[in-house]
C-alpha positions in Angstrom: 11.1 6.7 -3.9 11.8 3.0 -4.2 10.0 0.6 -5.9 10.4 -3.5 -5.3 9.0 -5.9 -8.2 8.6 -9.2 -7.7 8.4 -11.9 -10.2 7.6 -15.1 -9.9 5.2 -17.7 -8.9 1.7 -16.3 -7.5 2.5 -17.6 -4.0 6.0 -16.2 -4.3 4.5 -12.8 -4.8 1.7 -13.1 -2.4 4.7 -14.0 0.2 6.7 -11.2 -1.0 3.6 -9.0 -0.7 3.1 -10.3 2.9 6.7 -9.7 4.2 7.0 -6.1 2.7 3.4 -5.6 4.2 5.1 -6.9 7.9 8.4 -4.5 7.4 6.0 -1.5 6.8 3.7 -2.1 9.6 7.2 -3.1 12.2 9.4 0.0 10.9 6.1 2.3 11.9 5.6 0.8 15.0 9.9 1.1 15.5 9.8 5.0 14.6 6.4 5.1 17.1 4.2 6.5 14.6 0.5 6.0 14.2 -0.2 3.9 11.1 -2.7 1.9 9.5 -2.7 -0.3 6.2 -5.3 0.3 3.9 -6.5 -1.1 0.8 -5.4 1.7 -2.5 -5.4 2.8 -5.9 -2.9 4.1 -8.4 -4.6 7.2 -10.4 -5.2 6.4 -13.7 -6.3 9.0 -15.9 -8.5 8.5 -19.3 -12.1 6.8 -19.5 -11.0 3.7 -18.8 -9.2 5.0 -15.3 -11.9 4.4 -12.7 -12.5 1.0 -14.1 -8.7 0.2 -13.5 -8.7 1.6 -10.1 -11.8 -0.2 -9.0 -10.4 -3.3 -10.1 -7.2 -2.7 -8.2 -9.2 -1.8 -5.0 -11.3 -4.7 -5.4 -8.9 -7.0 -6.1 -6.3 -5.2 -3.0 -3.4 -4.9 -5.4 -1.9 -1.9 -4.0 -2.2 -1.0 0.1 -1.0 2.3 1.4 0.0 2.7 5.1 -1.0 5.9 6.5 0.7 7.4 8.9 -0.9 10.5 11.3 1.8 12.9 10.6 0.9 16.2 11.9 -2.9 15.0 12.1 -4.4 11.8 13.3 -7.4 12.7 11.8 -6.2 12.8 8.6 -3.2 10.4 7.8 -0.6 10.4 5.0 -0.1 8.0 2.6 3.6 7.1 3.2 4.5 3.5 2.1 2.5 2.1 -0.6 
């Protein structure tokens, strides 16, 4: 696993966000696979958990892009 943090202004991150978003999407399309972005959730566990997912999801915060592996049905979550 790799993670990439940025800090900085919000438009820096937004423009970070955006060009890692891009790379996913282009090294999907360059490996052929079928993939699609979607807006996500870490898990969070305790009471407060699915007030802290919603407000990631609702605020699109985290993105997965799934990827039709061995299904196209069902995709896996492989870059997030």
């Amino acid at each position: 696993m790799r993670e990439y943090v940025r800090i900085g202004s919000p438009e820096d991150v937004q423009a970070f966000r955006t060009r890692r978003i891009e790379r996913s999407r282009a090294l999907a399309r360059m490996l052929r696979l079928p993939a699609d972005l979607a807006v996500a959730n870490d898990r969070f566990s305790g009471r407060g958990g699915k007030i802290f997912a919603d407000s990631q999801r609702v605020q699109q915060l985290n993105f997965e892009l799934l990827v039709g592996v061995t299904n196209l049905q069902r995709k896996t979550a492989c870059l997030s």
